[in-house]
Biopython code that builds the backbone (N, CA, C, O; Angstrom):
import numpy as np
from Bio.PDB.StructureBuilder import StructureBuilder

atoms = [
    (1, "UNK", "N", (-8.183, 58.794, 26.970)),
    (1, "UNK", "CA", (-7.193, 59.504, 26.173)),
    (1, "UNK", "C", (-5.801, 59.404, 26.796)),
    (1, "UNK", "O", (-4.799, 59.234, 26.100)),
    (2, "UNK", "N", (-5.768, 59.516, 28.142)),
    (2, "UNK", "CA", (-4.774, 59.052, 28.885)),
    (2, "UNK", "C", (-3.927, 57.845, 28.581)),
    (2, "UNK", "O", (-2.739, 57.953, 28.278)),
    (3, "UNK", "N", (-4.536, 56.737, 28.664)),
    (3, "UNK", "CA", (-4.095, 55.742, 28.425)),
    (3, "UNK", "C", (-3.337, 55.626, 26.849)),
    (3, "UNK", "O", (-2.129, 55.407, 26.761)),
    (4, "UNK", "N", (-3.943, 55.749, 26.016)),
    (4, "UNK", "CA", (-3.810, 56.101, 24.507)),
    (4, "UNK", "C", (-2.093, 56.634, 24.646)),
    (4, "UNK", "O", (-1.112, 55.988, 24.276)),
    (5, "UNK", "N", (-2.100, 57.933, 25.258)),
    (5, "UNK", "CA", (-1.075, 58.719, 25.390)),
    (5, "UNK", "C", (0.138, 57.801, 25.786)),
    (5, "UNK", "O", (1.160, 57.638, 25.120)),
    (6, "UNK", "N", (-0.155, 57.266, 26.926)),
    (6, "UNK", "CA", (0.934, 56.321, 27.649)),
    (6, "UNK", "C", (1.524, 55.284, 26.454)),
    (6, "UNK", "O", (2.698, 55.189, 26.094)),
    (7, "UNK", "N", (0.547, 54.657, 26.032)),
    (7, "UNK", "CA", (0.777, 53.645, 25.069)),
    (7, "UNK", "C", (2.005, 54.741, 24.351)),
    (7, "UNK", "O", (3.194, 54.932, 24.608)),
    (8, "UNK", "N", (1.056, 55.321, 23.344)),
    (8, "UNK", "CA", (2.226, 56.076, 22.451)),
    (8, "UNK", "C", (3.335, 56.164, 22.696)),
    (8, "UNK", "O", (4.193, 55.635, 21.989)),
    (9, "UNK", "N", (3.641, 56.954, 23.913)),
    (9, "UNK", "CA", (4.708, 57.072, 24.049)),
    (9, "UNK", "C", (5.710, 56.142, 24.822)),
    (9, "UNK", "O", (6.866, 56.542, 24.964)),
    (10, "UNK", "N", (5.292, 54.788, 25.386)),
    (10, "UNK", "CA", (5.982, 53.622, 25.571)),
    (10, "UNK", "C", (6.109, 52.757, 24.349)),
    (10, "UNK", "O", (6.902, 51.820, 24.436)),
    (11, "UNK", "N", (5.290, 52.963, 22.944)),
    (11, "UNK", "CA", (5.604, 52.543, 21.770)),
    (11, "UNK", "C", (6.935, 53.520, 21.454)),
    (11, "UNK", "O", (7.868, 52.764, 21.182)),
    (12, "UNK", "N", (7.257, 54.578, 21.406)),
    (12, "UNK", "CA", (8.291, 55.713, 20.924)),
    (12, "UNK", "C", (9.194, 54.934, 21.817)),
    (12, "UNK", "O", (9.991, 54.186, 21.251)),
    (13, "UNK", "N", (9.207, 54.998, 23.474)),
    (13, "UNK", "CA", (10.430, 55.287, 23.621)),
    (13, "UNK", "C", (11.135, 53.459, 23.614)),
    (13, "UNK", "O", (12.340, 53.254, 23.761)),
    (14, "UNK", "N", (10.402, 52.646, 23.474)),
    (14, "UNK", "CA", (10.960, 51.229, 22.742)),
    (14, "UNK", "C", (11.450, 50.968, 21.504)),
    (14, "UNK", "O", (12.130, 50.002, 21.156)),
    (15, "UNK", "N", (11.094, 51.820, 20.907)),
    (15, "UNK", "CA", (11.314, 52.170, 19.170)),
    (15, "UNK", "C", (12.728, 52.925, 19.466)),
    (15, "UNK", "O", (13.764, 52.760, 18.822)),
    (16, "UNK", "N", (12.559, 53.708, 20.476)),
    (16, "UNK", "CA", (13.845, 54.618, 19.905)),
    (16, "UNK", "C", (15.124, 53.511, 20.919)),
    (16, "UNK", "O", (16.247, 53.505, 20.414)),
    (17, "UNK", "N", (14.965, 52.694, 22.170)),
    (17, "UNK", "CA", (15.921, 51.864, 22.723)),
    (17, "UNK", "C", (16.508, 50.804, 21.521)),
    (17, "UNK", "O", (17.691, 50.810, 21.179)),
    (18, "UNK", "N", (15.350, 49.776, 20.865)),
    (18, "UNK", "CA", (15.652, 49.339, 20.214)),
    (18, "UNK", "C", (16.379, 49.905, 18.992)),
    (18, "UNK", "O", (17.316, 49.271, 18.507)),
    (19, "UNK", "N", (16.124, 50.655, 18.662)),
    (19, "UNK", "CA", (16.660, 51.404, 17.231)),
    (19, "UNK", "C", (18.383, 51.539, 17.872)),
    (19, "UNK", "O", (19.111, 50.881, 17.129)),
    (20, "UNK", "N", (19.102, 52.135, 18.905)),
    (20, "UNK", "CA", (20.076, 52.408, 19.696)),
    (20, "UNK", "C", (20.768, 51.502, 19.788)),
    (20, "UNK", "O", (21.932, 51.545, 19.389)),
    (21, "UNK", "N", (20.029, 50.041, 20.549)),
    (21, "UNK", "CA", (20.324, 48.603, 20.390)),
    (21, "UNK", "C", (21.011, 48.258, 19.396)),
    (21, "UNK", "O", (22.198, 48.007, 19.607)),
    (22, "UNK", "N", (20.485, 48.142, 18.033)),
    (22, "UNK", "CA", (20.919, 47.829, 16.770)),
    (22, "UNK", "C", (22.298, 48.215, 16.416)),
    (22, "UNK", "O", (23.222, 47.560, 15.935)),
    (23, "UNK", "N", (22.151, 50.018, 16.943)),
    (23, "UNK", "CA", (23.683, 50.736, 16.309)),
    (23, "UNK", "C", (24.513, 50.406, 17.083)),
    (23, "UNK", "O", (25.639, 50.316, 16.595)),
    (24, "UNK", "N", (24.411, 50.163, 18.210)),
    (24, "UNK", "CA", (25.654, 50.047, 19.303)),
    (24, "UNK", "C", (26.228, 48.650, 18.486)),
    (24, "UNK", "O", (25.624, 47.692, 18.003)),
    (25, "UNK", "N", (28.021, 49.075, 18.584)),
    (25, "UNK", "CA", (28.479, 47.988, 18.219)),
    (25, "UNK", "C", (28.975, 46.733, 19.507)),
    (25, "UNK", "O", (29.200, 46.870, 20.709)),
    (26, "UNK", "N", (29.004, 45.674, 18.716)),
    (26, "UNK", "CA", (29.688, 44.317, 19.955)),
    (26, "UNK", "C", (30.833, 44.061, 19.652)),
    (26, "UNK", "O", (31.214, 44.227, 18.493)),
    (27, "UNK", "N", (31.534, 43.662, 20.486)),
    (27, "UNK", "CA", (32.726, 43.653, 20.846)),
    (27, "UNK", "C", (33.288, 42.305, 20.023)),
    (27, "UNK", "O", (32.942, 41.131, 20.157)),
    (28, "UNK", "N", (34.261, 42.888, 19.142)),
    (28, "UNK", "CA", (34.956, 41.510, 17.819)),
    (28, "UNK", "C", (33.459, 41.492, 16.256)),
    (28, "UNK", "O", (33.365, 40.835, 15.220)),
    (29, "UNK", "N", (32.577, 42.579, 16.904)),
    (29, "UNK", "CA", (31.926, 42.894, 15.508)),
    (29, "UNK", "C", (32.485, 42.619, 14.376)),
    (29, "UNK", "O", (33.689, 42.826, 14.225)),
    (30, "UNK", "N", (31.636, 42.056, 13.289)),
    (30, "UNK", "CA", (32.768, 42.155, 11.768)),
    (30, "UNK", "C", (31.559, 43.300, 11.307)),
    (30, "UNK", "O", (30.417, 43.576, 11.675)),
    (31, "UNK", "N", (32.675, 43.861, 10.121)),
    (31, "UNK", "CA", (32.415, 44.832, 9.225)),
    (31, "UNK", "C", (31.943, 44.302, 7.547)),
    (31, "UNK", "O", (31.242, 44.981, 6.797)),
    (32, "UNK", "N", (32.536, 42.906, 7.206)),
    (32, "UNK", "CA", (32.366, 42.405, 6.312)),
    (32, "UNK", "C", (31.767, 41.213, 6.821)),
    (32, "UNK", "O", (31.862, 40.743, 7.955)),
    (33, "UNK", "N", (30.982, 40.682, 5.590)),
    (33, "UNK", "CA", (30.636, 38.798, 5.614)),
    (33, "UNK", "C", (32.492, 38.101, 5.515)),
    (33, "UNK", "O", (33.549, 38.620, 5.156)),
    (34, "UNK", "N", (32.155, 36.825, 5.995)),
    (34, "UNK", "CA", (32.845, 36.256, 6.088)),
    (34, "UNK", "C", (32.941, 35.547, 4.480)),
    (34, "UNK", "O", (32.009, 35.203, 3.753)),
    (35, "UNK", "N", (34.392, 35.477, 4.242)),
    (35, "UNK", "CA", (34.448, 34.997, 2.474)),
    (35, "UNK", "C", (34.317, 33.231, 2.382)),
    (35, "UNK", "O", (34.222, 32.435, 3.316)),
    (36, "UNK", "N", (34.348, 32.987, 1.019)),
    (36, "UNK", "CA", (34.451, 31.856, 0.879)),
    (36, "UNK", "C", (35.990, 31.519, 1.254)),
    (36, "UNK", "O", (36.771, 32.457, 1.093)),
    (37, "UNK", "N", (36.541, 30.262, 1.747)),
    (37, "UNK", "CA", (37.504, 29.665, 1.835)),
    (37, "UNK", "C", (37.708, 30.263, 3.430)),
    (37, "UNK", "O", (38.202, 29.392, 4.146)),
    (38, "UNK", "N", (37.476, 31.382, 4.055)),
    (38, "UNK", "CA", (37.855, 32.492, 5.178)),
    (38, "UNK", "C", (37.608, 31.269, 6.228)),
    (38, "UNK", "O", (36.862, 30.401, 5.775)),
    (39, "UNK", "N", (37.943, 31.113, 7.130)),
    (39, "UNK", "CA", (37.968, 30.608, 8.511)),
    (39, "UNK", "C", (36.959, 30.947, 9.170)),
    (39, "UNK", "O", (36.795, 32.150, 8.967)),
    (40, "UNK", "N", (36.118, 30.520, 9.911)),
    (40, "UNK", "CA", (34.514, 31.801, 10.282)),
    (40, "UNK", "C", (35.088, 31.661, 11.785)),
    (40, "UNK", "O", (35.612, 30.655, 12.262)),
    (41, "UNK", "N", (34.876, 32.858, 12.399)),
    (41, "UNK", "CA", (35.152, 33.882, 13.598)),
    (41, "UNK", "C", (34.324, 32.734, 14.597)),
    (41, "UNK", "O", (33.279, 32.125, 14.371)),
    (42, "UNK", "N", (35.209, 32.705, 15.752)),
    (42, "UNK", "CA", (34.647, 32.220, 17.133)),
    (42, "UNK", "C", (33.443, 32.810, 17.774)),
    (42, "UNK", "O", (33.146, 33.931, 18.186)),
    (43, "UNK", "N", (32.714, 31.374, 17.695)),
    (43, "UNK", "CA", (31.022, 31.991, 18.974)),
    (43, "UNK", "C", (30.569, 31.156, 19.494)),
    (43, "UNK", "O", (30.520, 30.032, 18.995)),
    (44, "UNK", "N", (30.044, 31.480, 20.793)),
    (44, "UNK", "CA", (29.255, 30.543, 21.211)),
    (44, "UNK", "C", (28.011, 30.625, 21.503)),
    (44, "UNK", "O", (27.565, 31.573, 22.150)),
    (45, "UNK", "N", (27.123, 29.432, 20.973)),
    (45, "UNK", "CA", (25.823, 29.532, 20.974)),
    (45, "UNK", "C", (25.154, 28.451, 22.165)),
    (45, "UNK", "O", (25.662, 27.680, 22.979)),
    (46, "UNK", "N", (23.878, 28.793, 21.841)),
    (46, "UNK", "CA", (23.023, 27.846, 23.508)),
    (46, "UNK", "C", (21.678, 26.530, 22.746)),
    (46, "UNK", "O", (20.560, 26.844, 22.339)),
    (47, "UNK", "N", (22.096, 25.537, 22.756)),
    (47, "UNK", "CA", (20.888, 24.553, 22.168)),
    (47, "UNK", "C", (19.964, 24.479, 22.610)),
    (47, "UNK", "O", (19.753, 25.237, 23.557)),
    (48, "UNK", "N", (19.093, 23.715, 22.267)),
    (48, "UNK", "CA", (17.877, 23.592, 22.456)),
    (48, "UNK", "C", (17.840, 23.138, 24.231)),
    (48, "UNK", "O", (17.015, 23.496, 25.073)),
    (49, "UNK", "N", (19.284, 22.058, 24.433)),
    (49, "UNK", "CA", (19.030, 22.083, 25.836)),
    (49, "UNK", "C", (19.509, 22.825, 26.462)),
    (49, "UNK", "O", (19.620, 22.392, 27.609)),
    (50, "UNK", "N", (20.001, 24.063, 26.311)),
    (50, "UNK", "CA", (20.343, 24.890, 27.216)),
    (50, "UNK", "C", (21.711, 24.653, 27.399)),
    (50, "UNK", "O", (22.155, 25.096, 28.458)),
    (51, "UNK", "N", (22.717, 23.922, 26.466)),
    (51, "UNK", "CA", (24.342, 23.777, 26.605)),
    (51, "UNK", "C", (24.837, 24.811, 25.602)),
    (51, "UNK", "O", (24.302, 25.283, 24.599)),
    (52, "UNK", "N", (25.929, 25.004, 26.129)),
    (52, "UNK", "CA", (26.835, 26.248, 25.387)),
    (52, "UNK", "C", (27.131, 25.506, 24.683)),
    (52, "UNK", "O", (27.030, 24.332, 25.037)),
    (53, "UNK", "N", (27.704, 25.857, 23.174)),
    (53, "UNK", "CA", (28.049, 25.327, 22.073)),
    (53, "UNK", "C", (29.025, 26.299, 21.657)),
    (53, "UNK", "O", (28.669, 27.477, 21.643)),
    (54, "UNK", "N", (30.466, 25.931, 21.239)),
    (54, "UNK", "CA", (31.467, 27.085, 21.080)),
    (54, "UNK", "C", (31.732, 26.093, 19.250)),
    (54, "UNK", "O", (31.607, 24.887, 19.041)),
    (55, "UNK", "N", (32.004, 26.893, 18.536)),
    (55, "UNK", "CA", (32.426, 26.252, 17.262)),
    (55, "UNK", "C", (33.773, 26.168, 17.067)),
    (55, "UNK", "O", (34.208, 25.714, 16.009)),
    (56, "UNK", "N", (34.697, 26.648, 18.186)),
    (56, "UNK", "CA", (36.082, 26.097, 18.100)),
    (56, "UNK", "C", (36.071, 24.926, 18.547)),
    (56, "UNK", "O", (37.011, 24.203, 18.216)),
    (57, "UNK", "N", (35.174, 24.462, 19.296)),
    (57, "UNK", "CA", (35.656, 23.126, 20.086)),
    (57, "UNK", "C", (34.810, 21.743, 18.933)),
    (57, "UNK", "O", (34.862, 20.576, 19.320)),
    (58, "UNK", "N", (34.198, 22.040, 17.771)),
    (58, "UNK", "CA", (33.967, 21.192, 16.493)),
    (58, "UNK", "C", (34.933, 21.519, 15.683)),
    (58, "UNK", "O", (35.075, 20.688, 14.787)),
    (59, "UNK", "N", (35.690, 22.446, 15.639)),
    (59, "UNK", "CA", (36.644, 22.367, 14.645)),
    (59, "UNK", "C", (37.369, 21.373, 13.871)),
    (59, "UNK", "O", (38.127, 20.773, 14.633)),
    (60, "UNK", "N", (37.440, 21.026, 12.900)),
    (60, "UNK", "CA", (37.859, 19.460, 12.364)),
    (60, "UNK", "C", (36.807, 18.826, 11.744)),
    (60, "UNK", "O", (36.964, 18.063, 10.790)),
    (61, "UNK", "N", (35.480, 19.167, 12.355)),
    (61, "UNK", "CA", (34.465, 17.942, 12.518)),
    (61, "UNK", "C", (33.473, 18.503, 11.341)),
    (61, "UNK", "O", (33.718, 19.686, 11.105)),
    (62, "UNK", "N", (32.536, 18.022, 10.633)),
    (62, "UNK", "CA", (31.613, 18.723, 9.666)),
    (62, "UNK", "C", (30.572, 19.461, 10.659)),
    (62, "UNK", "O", (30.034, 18.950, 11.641)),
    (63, "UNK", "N", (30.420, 20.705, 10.205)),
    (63, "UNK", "CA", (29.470, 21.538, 11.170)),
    (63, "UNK", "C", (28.307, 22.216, 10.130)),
    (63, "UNK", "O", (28.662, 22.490, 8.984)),
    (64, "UNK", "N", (27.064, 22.450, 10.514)),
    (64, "UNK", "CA", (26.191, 22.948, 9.137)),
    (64, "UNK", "C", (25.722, 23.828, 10.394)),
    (64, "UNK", "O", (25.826, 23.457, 11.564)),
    (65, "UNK", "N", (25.230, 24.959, 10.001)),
    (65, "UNK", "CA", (24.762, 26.185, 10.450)),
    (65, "UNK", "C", (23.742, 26.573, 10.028)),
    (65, "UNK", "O", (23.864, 27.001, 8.880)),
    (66, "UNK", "N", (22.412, 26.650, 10.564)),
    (66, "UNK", "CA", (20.998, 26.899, 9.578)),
    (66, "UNK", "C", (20.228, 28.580, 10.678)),
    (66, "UNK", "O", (19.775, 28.582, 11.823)),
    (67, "UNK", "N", (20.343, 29.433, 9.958)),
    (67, "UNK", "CA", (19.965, 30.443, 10.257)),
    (67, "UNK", "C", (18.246, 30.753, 9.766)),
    (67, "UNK", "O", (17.930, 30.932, 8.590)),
    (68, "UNK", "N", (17.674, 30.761, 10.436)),
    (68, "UNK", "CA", (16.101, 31.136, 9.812)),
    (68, "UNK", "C", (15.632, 32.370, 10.496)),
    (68, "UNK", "O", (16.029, 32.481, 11.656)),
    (69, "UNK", "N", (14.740, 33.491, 9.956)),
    (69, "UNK", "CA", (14.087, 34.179, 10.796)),
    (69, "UNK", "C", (12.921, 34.164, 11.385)),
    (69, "UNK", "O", (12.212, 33.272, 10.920)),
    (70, "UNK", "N", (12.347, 34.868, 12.339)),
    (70, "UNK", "CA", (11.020, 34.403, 13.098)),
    (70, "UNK", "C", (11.399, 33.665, 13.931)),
    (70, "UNK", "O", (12.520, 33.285, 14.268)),
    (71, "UNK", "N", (10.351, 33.451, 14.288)),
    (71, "UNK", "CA", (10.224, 32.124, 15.961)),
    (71, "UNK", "C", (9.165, 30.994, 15.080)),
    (71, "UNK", "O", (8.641, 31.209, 13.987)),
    (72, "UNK", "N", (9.064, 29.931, 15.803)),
    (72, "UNK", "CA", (8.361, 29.188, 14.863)),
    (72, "UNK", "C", (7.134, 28.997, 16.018)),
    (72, "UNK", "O", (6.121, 28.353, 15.742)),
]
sb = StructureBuilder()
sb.init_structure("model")
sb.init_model(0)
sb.init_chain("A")
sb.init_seg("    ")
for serial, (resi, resn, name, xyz) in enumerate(atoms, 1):
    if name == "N":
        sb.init_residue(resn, " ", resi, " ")
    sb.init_atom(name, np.array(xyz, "f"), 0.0, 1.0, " ", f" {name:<3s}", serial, name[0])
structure = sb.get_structure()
């Protein structure tokens, strides 16, 4: 029953970090989607090999962006 208990409440208090996680805002957050024609906001992301990828430094160049959810 012990154990049971522990669980529970390391399920709660991950539920409630993550939930906290979510609301906290990041720093240059947007409030809106980005529009059609709009310029899209500076980021940098990490590839498959492990290189930083900044989308100012393609600027000019054709860039496609594929967002999926899950892990595969």
């Amino acid at each position: 029953m012990k154990v049971l208990s522990a669980l529970f409440q390391t399920i709660v208090l991950l539920s409630a970090a993550m939930s906290a996680n979510l609301h906290t805002p990041i720093h240059g957050e947007r409030n809106a989607p980005v529009a059609v024609g709009e310029v899209a906001p500076d980021f940098t992301l990490e590839d498959q090999n492990h290189n930083q990828l900044t989308l100012s430094n393609a600027r000019g160049t054709p860039v496609v962006l594929v967002f999926y959810r899950g892990y595969w």
